[in-house]
C-alpha positions as CSV (number, residue, x, y, z in Angstrom):
1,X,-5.9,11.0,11.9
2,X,-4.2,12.5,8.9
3,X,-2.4,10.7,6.5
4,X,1.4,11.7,6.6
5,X,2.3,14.0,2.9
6,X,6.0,12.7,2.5
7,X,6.9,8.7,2.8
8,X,10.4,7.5,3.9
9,X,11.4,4.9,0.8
10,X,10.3,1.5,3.0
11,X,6.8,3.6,3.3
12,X,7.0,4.6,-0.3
13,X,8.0,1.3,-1.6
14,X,5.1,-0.3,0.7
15,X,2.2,1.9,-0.8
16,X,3.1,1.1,-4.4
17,X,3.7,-2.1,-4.0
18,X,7.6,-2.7,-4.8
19,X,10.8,-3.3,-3.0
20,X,12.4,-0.3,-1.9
21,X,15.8,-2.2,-3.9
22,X,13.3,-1.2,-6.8
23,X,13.1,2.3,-5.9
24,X,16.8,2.3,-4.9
25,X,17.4,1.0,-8.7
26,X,14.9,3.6,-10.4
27,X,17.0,6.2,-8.4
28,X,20.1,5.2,-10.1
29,X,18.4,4.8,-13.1
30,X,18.9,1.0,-13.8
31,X,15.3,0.6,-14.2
32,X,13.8,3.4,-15.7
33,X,12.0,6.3,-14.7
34,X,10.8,5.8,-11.1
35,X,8.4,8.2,-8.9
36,X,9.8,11.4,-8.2
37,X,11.8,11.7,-5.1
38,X,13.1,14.6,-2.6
39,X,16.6,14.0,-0.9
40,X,17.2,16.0,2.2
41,X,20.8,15.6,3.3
42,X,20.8,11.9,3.1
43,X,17.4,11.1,3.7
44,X,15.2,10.2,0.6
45,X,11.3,11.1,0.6
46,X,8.7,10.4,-1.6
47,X,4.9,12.9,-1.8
48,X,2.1,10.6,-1.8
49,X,0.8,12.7,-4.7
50,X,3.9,12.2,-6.7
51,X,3.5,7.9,-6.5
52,X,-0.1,8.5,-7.1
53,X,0.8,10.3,-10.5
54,X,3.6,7.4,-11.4
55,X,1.4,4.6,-10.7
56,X,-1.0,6.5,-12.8
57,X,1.2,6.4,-15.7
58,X,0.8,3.2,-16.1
59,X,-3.0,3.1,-16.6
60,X,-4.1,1.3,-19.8
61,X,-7.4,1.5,-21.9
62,X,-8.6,-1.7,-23.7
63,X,-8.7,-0.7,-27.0
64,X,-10.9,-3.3,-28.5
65,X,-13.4,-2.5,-25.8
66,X,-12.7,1.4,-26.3
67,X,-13.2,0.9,-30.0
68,X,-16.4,-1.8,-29.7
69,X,-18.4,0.9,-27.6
70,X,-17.4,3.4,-29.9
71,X,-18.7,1.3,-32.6
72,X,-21.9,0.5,-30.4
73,X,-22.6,4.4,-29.6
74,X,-22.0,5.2,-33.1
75,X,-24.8,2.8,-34.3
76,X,-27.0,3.8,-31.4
77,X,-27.4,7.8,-32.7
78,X,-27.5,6.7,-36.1
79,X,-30.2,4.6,-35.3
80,X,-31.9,7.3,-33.3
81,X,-31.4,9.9,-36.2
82,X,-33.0,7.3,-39.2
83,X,-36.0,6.7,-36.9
84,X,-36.7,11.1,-36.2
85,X,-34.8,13.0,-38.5
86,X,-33.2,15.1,-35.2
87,X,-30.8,13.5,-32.8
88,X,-31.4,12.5,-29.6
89,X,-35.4,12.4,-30.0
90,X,-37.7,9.1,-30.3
91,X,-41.2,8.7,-32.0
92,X,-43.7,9.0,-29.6
């Protein structure tokens, strides 16, 4: 069975997790910006795509762990190029 494209707001408000008061406020904008929404006559719909992309806004990236690998690589190739002259190559 196919999943349906447009959520009514207690469907919406289910798959992201929040009260659909919370999407009622975002609406309004007493919260800040909300997922995007389509209003047809009075009935408000939200695109399972569109909540995906919101929630995704919210993704964060350790930085100290970004930065520590960064580090880590770094030191790797460096380590590679002292030991062959040429990157990416080992002594055989």
């Amino acid at each position: 069975m196919t999943q349906q494209r447009a959520l009514r707001e207690t469907e919406a408000a289910a798959y992201i997790g929040y009260s659909k008061f919370y999407l009622r406020e975002c609406r309004m904008g007493r919260l800040g910006p909300g997922p995007k929404y389509i209003k047809i006559n009075r009935k408000v719909l939200y695109l399972r795509e569109d909540l995906d992309e919101w929630l995704d806004s919210f993704t964060k990236i350790n930085v100290k762990t970004h930065h520590t690998n960064e580090i880590i690589m770094s030191k790797a190739r460096a380590a590679r190029t002292n030991l062959t002259g040429e990157e990416g190559y080992t002594l055989a």
